[in-house]
C-alpha positions as CSV (number, residue, x, y, z in Angstrom):
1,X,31.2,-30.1,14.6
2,X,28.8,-30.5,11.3
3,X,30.5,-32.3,8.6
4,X,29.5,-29.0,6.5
5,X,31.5,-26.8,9.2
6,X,34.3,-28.6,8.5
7,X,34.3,-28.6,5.0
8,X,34.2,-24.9,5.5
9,X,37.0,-24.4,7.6
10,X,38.8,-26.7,5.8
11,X,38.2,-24.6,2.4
12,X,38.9,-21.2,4.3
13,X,42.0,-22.8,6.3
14,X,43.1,-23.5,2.3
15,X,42.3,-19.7,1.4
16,X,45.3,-18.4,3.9
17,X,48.2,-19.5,1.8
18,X,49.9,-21.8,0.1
19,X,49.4,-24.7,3.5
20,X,48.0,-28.4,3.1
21,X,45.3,-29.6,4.7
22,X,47.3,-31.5,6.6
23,X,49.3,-28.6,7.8
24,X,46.2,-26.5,8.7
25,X,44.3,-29.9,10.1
26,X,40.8,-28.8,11.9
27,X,40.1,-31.3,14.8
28,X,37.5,-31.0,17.7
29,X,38.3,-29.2,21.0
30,X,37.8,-32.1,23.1
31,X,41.0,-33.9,21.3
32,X,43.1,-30.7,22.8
33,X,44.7,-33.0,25.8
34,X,46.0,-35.7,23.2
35,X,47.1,-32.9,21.4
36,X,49.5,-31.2,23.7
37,X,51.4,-34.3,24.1
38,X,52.1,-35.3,21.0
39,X,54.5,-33.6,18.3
40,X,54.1,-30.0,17.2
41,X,52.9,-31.2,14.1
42,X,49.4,-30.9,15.2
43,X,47.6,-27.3,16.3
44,X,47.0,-26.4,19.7
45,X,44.3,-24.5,20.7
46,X,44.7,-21.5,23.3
47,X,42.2,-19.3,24.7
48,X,39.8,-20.5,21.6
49,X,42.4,-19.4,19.1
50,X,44.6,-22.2,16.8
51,X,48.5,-21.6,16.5
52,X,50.7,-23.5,13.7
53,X,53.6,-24.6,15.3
54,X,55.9,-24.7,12.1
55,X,57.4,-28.5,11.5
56,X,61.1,-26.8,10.4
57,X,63.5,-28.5,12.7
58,X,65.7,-26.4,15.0
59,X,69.0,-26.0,13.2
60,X,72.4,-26.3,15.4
61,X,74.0,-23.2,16.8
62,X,76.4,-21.7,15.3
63,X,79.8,-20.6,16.5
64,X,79.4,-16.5,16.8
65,X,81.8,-14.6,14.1
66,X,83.3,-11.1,15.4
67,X,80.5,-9.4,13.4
68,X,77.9,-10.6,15.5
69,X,80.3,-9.2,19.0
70,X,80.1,-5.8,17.3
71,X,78.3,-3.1,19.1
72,X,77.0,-1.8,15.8
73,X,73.2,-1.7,15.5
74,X,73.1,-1.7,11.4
75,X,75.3,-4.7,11.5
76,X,73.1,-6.7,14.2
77,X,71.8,-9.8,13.0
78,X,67.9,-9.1,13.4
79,X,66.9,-12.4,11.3
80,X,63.2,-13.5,13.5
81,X,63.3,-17.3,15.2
82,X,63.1,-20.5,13.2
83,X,60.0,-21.2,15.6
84,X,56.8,-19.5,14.2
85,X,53.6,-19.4,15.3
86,X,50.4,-18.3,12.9
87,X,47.3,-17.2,14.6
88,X,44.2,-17.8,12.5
89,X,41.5,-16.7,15.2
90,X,43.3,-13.6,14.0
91,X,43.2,-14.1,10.9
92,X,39.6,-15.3,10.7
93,X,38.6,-12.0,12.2
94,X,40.5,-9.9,9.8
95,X,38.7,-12.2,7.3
96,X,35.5,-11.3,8.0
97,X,33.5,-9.0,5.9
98,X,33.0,-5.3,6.5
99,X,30.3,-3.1,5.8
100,X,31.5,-1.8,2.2
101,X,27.5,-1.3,0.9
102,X,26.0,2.5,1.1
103,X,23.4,2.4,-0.2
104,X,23.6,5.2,-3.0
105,X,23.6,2.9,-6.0
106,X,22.3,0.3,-8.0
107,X,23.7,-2.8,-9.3
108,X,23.3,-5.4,-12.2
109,X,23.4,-9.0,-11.6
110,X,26.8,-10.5,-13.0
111,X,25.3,-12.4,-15.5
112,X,27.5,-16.1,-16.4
113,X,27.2,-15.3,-20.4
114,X,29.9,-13.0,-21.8
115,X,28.0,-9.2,-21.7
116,X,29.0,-6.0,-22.9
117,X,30.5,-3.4,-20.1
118,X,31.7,-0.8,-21.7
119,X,29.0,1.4,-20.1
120,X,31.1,0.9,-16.9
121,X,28.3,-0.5,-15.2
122,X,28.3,-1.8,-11.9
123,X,27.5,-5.6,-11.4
124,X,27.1,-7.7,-8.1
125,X,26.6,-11.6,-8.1
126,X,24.9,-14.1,-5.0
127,X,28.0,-14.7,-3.7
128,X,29.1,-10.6,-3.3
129,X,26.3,-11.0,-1.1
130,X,26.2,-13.9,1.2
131,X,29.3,-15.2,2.8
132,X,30.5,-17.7,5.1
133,X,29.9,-15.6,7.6
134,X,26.7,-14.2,8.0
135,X,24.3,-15.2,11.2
136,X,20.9,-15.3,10.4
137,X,18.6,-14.5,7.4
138,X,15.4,-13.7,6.7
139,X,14.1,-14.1,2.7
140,X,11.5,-13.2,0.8
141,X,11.1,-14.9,-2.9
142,X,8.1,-15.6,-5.4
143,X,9.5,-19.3,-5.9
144,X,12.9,-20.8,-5.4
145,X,14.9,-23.8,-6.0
146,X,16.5,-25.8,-3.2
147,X,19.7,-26.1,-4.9
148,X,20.0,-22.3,-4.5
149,X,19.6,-22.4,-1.2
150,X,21.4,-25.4,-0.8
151,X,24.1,-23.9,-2.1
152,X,24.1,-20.2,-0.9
153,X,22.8,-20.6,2.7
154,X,23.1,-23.9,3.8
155,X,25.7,-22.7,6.1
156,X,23.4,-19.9,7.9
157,X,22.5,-20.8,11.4
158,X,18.9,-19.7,11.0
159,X,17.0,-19.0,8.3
160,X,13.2,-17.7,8.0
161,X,11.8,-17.9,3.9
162,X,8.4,-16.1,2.8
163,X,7.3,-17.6,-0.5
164,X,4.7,-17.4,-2.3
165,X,1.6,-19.9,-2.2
166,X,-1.3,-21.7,-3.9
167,X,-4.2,-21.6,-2.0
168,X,-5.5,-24.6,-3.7
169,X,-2.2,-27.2,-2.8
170,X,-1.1,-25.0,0.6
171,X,-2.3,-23.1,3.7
172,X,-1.3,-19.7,5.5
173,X,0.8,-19.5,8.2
174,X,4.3,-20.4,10.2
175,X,5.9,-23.4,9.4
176,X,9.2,-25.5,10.2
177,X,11.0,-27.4,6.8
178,X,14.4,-28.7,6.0
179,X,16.2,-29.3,2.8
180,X,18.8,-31.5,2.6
181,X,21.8,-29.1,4.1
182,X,19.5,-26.6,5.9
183,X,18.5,-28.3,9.3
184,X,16.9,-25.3,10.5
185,X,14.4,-23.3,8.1
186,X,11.4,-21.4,9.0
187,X,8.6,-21.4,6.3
188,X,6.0,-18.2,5.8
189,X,2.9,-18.0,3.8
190,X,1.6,-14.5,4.1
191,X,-1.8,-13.9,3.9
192,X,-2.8,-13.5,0.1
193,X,-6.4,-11.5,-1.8
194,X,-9.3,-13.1,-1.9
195,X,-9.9,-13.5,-5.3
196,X,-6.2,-13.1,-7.1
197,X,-2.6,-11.8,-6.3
198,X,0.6,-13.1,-5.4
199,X,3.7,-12.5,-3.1
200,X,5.9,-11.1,-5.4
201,X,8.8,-9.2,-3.2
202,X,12.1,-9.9,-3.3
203,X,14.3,-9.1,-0.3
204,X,17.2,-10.6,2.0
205,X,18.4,-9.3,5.2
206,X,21.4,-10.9,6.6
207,X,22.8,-10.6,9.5
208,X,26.4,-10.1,10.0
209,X,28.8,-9.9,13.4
210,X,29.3,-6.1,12.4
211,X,26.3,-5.1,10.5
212,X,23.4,-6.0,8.9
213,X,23.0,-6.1,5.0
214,X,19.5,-5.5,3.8
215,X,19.6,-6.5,0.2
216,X,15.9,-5.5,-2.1
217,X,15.8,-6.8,-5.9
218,X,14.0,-7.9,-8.7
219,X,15.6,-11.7,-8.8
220,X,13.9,-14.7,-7.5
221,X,16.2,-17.1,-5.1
222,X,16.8,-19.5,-8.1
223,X,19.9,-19.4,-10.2
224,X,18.4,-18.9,-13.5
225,X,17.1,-15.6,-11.8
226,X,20.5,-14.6,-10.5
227,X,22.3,-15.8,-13.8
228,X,20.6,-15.8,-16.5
229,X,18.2,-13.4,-16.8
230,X,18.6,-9.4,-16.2
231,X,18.0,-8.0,-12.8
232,X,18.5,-4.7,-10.6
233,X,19.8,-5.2,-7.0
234,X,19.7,-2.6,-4.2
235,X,22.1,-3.5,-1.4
236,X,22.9,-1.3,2.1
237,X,25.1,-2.7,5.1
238,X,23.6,-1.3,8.1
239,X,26.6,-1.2,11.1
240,X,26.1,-2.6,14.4
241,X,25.3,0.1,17.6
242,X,27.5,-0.2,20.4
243,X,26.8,0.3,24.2
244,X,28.2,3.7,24.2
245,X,26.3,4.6,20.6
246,X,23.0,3.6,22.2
247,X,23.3,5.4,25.6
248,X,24.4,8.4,23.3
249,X,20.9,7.5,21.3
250,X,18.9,7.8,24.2
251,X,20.4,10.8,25.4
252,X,19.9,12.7,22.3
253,X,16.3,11.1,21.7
254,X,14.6,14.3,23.2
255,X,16.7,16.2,20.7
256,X,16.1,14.0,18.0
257,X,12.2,14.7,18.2
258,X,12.8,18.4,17.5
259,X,14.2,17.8,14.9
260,X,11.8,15.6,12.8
261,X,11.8,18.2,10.2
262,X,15.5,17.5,8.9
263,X,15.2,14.7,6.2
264,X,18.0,12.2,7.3
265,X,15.8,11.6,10.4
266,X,12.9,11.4,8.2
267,X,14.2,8.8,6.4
268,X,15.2,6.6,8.8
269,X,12.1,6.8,10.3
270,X,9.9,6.3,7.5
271,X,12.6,3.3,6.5
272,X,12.2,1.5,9.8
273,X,8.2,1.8,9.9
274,X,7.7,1.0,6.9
275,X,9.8,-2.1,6.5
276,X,8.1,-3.1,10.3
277,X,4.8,-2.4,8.7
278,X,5.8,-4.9,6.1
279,X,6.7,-7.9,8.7
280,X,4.2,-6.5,11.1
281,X,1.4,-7.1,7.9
282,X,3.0,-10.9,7.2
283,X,2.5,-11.9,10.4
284,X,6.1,-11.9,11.6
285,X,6.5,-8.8,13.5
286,X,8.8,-11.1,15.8
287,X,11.2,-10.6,13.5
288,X,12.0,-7.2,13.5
289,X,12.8,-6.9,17.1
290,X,17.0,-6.8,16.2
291,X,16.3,-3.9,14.6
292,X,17.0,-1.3,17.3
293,X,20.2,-2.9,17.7
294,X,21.5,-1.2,14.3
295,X,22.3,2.6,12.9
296,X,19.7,3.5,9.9
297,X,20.7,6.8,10.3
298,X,23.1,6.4,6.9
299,X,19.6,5.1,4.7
300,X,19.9,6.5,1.6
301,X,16.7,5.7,0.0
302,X,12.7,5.9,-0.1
303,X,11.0,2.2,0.7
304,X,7.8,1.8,-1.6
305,X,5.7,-0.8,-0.2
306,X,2.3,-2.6,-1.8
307,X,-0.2,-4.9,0.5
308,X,-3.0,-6.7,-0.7
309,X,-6.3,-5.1,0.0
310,X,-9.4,-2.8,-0.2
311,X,-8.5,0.1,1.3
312,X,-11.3,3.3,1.6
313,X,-10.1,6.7,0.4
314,X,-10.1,9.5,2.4
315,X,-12.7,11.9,0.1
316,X,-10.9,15.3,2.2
317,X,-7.4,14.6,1.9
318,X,-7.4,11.6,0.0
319,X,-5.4,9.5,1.7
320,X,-6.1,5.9,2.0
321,X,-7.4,4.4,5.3
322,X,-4.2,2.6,6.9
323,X,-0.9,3.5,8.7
324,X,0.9,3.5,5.4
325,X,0.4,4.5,2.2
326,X,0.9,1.8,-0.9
327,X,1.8,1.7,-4.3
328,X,0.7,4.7,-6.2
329,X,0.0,6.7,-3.2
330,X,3.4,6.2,-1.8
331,X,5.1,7.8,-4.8
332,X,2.6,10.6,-4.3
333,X,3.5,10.5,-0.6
334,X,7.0,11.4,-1.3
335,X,6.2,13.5,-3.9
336,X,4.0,15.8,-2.0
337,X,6.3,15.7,1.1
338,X,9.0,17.0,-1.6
339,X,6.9,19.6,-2.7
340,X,6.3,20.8,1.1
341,X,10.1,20.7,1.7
342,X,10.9,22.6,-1.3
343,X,7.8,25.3,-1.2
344,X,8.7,26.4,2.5
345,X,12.3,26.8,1.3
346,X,11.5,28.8,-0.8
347,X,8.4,30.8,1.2
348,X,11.4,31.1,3.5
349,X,13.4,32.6,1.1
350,X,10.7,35.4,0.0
351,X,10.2,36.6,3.5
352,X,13.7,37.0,4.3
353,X,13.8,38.9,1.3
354,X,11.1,41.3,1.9
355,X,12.3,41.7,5.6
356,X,15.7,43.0,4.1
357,X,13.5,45.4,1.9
358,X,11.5,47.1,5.0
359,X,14.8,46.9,7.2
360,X,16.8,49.1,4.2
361,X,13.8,51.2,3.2
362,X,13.7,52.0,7.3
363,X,17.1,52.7,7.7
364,X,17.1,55.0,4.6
365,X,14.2,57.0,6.2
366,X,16.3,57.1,9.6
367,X,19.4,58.7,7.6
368,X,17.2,61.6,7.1
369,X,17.5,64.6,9.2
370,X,14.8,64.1,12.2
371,X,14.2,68.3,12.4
372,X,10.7,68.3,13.3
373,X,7.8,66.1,15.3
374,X,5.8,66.4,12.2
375,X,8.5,64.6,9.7
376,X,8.7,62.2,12.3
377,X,5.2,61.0,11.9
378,X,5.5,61.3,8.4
379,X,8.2,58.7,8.3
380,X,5.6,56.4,10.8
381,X,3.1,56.5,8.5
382,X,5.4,55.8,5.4
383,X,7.1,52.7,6.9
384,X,3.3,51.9,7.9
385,X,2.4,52.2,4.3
386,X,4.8,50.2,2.8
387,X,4.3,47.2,5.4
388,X,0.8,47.3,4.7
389,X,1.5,47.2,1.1
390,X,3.5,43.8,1.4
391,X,0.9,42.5,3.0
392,X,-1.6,42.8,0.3
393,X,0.4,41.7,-2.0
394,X,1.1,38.7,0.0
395,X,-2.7,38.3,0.5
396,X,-3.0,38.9,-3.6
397,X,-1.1,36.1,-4.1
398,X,-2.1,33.7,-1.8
399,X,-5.8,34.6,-3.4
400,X,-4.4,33.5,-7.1
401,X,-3.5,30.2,-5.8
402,X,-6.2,29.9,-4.5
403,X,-8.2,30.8,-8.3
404,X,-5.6,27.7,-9.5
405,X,-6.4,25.5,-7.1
406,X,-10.8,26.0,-8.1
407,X,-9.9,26.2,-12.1
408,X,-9.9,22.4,-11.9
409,X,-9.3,20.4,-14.7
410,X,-7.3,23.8,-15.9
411,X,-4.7,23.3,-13.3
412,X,-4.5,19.1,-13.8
413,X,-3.4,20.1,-18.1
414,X,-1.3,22.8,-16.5
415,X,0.9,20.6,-13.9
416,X,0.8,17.3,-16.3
417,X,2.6,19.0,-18.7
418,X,6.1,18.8,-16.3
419,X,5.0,15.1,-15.4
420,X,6.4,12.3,-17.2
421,X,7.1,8.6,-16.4
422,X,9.2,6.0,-17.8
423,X,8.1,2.5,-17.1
424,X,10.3,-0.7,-17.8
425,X,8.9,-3.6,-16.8
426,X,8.8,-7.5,-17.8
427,X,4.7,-8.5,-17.6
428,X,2.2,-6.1,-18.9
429,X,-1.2,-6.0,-16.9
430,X,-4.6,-5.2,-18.3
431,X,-4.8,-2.0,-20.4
432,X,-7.5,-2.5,-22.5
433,X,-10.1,-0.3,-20.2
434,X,-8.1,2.7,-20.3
435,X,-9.0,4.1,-17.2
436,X,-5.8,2.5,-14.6
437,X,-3.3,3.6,-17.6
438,X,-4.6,7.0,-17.6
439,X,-5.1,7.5,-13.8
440,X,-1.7,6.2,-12.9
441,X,0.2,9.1,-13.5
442,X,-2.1,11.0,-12.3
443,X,-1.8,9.2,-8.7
444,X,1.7,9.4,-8.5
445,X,2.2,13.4,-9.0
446,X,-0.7,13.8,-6.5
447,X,-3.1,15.2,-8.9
448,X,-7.1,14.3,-9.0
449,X,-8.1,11.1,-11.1
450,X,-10.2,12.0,-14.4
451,X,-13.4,13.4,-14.5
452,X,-16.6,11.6,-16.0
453,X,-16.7,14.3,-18.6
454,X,-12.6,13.5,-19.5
455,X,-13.3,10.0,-19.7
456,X,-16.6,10.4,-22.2
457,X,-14.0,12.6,-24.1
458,X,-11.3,10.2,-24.1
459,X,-13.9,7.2,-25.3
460,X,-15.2,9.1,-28.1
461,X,-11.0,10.4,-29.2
462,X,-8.9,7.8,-30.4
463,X,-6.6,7.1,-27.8
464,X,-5.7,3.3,-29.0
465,X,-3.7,4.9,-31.8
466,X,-1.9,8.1,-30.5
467,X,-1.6,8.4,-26.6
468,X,-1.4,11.7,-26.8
469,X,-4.8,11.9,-24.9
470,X,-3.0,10.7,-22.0
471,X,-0.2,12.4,-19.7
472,X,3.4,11.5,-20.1
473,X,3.4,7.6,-19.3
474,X,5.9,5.6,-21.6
475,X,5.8,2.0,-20.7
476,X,9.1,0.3,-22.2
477,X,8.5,-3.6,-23.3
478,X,10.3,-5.5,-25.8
479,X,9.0,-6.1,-29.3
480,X,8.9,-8.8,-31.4
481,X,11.5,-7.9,-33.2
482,X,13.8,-6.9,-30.5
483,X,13.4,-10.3,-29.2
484,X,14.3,-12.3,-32.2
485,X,17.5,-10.2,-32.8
486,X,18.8,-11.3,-29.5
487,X,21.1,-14.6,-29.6
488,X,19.2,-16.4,-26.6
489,X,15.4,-17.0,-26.2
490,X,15.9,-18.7,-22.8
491,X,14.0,-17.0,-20.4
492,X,11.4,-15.9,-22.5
493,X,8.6,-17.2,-20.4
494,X,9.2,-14.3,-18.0
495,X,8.2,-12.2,-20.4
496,X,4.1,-11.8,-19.6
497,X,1.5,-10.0,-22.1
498,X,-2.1,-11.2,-23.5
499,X,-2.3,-13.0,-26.3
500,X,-4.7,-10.8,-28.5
501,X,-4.5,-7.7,-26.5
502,X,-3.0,-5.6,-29.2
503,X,-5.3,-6.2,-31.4
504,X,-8.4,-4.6,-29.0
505,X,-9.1,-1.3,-30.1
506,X,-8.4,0.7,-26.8
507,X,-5.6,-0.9,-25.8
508,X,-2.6,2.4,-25.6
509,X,-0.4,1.5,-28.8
510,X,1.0,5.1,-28.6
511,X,2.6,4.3,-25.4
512,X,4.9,1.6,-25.9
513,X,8.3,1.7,-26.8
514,X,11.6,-0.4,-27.4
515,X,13.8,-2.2,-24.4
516,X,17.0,-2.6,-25.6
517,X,19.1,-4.5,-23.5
518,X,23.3,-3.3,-22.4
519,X,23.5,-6.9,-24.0
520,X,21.4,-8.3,-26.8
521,X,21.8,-11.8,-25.3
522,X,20.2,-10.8,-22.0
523,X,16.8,-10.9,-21.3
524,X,15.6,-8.4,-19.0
525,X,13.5,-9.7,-15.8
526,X,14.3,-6.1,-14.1
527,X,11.8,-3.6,-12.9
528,X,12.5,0.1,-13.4
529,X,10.4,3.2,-13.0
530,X,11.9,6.7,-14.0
531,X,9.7,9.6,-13.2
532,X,9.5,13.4,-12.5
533,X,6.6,15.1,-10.8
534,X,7.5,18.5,-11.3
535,X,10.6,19.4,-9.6
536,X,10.9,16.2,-8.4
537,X,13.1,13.4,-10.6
538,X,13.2,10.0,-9.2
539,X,14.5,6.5,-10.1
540,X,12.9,3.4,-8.8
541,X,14.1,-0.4,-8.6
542,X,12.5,-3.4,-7.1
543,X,9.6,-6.1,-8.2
544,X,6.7,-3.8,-9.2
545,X,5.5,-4.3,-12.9
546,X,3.8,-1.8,-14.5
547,X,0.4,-3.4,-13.7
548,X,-2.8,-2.2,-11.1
549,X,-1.9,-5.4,-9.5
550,X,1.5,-4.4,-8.3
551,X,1.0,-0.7,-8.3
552,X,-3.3,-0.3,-7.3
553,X,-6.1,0.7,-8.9
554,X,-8.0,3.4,-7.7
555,X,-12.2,2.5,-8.1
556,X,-14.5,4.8,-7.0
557,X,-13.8,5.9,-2.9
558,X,-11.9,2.0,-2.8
559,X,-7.7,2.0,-3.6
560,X,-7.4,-1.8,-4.0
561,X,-4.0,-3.9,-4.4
562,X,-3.2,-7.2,-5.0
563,X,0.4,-8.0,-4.7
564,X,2.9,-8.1,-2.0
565,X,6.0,-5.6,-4.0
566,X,8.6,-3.7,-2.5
567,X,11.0,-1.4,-4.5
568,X,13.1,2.2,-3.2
569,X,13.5,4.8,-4.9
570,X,16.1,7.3,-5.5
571,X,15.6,11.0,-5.9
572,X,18.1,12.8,-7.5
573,X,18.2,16.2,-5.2
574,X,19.6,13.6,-2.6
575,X,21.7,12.2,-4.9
576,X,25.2,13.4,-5.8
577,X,25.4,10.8,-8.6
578,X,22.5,10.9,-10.4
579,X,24.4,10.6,-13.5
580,X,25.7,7.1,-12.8
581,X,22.3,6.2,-11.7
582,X,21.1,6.5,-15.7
583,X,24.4,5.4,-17.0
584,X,23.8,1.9,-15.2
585,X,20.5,1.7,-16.0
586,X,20.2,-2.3,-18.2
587,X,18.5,-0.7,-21.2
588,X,19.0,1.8,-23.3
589,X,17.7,5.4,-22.3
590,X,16.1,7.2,-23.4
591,X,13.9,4.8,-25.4
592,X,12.4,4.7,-29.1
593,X,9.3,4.6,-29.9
594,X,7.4,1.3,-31.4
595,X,6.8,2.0,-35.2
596,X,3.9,1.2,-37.3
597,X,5.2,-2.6,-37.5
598,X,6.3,-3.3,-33.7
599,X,4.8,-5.5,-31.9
600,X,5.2,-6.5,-27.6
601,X,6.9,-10.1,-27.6
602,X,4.1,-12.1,-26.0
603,X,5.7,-15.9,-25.0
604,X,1.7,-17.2,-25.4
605,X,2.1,-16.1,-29.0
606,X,5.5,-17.5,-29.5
607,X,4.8,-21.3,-28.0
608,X,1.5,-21.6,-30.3
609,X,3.8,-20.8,-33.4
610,X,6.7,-22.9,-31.8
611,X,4.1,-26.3,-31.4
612,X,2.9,-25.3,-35.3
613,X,6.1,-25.4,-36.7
614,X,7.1,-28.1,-34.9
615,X,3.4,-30.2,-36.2
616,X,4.2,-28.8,-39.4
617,X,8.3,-30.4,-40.0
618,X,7.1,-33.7,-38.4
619,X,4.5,-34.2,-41.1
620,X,7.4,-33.7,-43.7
């Protein structure tokens, strides 16, 4: 046994009660023999479980009173032995950690500084997460510290971390590393762009004796990340199948693949390719092979994956050429799959309804009196009539929409108008062109990207000023002045937008506004993306920033990305707390608008006038 092991058991052993560590003394199994002989002030060890023999000594007998001689079961003396015996295998297993994580919320990092919750919102720290008794784990991170890990998962058995890499100073690949307490760590560097990008997804699967927790977030494995700065965590526990669950699985797998339709199958499905997919694209497919050996069935969210590359649109469906679709096209994947669910609903609807309408107009003709063969055919020809009738009318209105589908640009003003999207993010990507910021919405709700003629429109209008040009995109960034009303500046430097950008004259003022923190002393590294495509009202967490990078950029027939991100998303017809979902969002919502004097906090900015100030008192 490790010295760390010991430690461990010695600190959990400590946990139980109020019992030294000399009562509760941990010792190797091979010292069992010298054990036995000596006192009972040592444990023994049976069947790999430890007993305390309790170090009380045996008091003398005493002489039996004519209560005790009294047939009398209340007056029985039912007082347990002097000799005790505590079983912590026992109480080890009841120790260990259950599967308490569904799935259907959101959390906020438990920040160390003193915050406001009187929003009752829900907060989760590093160690709600990872406890003595987890397995294995597998992390993902865009840089770490060693100390963390040190800390946090130095007593994992096996541990596999996916970091980001320079290509400059490193090389792709599989490699093995140790820190100081971790003996056993497996090192990836996925395959990156060719000429920018970075590994920017956050995730941890761990692997517990009962279940396995998969854990997706905007925090970086360092403790600044986790508690210090503002983050949104996504956590599921994901229980064990037993034998009899997966010879019930096979059974019913025939069964299962009628009904693909129903959406909790869907989702576990999509779930488990996608997050495959992911590993399979890393170069780690290896290790998603425990997979099968836990129930998804429970997932209660949409996985939104992005993978670096140039990918060719489809020009007939457009659809992008791989097994999977990424960033913006996986929003609209969802949406459109919404659209089908909730459109054949209601198709489904309108026929059973005009089924009940011929079945009452034909029994109303059938309560008539039958007198003659001639009011007979009459009544044919009428129900005849009236079926035909439907028909057309059917016809007729497949034919309008149809005519909306070919009006075009008509139909794009028409269905933008019940589009909006809220965007909170922490690094601002290039705006200044015009043509991602205005696209992007357009991606997500599934509709086609501008026109040329738009575009020569939206040059000559003056969209830097107003936005109103564009469809409903609201990207919330903290000002200036929102920054320097807050108490702490550390953290700042997660903050990323261009030095000078404002000041070029298309960059989309009109679409900024304020990020107000739950706390002012908080600075927020979260990533948040509130939407509705129609009917369809979503919420999304995770490590995308509202940048083509993260998200994709859409050139011509090429979608190209250049991050790795991952995020879910939530939709609120599957959710039956929807409200909570906004309550806990970590700004305030909805947002206010940037006025005439606002400016975005860029760090850049802030550092030059630091050094100046700084130049300018040491000259005093």
């Amino acid at each position: 046994m490790s010295e760390e092991d010991y430690e461990l058991q010695q600190a959990l052993l400590m946990s139980l009660g109020n019992f030294s560590a000399t009562d509760l003394a941990f010792t190797e199994p091979k010292e069992e023999k010298s054990m036995n002989k000596a006192t009972n002030q040592n444990p023994i060890f049976v069947n790999d479980e430890i007993q305390i023999i309790s170090e009380k000594p045996a008091k003398p007998k005493a002489k039996k009173t004519h209560s005790q001689f009294n047939n009398n079961p209340k007056k029985q003396n039912t007082r347990p032995k002097e000799k005790t015996e505590l079983n912590l295998g026992k109480i080890f297993r009841n120790l260990e950690p259950k599967a308490i994580y569904d799935g259907k919320r959101f959390y906020l990092n438990n920040v160390l500084k003193k915050h406001n919750t009187k929003g009752k919102k829900h907060f989760i720290s590093i160690t709600d997460l990872v406890s003595p008794f987890v397995k294995s784990a597998i992390l993902s991170t865009f840089t770490f510290d060693v100390e963390f890990l040190d800390r946090y998962f130095s007593h994992i058995q096996k541990i596999v971390l996916i970091e980001h890499w320079t290509k400059n100073q490193e090389t792709q690949g599989r490699f093995n590393s140790n820190t100081k307490k971790i003996k056993r760590l497996e090192v990836i560097h996925p395959p990156l762009g060719k000429r920018f990008g970075c590994f920017h997804s956050k995730i941890m699967i761990l692997e517990y004796p009962s279940f396995l927790r998969f854990v997706i977030s905007s925090a970086n494995l360092t403790n600044f990340d986790w508690y210090e700065l503002g983050q949104v965590v996504w956590v599921q526990d994901f229980p064990r199948k037993s034998l009899s669950q997966e010879k019930e699985k096979e059974k019913e797998f025939e069964i299962e693949k009628k009904k693909r339709s129903s959406r909790s199958n869907y989702h576990e499905e999509m779930f488990l390719k996608t997050i495959s997919h992911f590993f399979q694209k890393i170069g780690a497919a290896d290790l998603m092979k425990n997979l099968k050996n836990f129930d998804f069935s429970k997932i209660s969210v949409h996985l939104v994956l992005s993978v670096p590359g140039y990918y060719k649109v489809n020009s007939f469906n457009g659809k992008i050429n791989s097994p999977l679709d990424y960033g913006l096209m996986s929003i609209q994947n969802i949406a459109k799959s919404f659209k089908k669910t909730s459109n054949s609903s209601d198709s489904i609807n309108s026929k059973n309804n005009s089924n009940q309408n011929i079945l009452k107009s034909l029994s109303n003709n059938e309560t008539k009196k039958k007198n003659s063969k001639s009011n007979l055919k009459k009544r044919r020809m009428n129900n005849k009539n009236e079926i035909k009738k439907e028909k057309e009318k059917e016809k007729e209105k497949k034919k309008e929409k149809k005519k909306e589908k070919e009006k075009g640009e008509e139909n794009v003003d028409k269905e933008s108008q019940k589009i909006y999207f809220y965007h909170q993010t922490s690094s601002v990507g290039n705006y200044q062109r015009g043509n991602w910021i205005r696209d992007m919405p357009r991606l997500m709700a599934g509709l086609k990207p501008a026109t040329e003629q738009e575009k020569r429109k939206r040059k000559r209008s003056n969209i830097s000023q107003t936005g109103s040009k564009f469809p409903k995109l609201k990207i919330i960034f903290p000002s200036r002045r929102n920054i320097f009303k807050s108490k702490n500046l550390e953290g700042i430097d997660c903050l990323c937008f261009r030095d000078g950008a404002w000041d070029h004259k298309n960059f989309p003022k009109g679409l900024f506004y304020q990020c107000q923190p739950y706390d002012n002393n908080i600075i927020l590294h979260s990533k948040v993306l509130i939407g509705k495509i129609n009917k369809l009202e979503f919420l999304y967490i995770g490590s995308h920033n509202a940048s083509q990078s993260a998200w994709g950029n859409l050139s011509k027939n090429f979608f190209h990305i250049a991050n790795w991100e991952m995020g879910v998303i939530f939709i609120k017809q599957e959710s039956k707390n929807w409200p909570d979902l906004l309550n806990n969002l970590p700004f305030k919502f909805p947002p206010t608008k940037y006025s005439q004097n606002d400016i975005p906090f860029c760090t850049e900015e802030f550092l030059k006038m630091a050094e100046k100030t700084v130049e300018y008192n040491s000259k005093k």
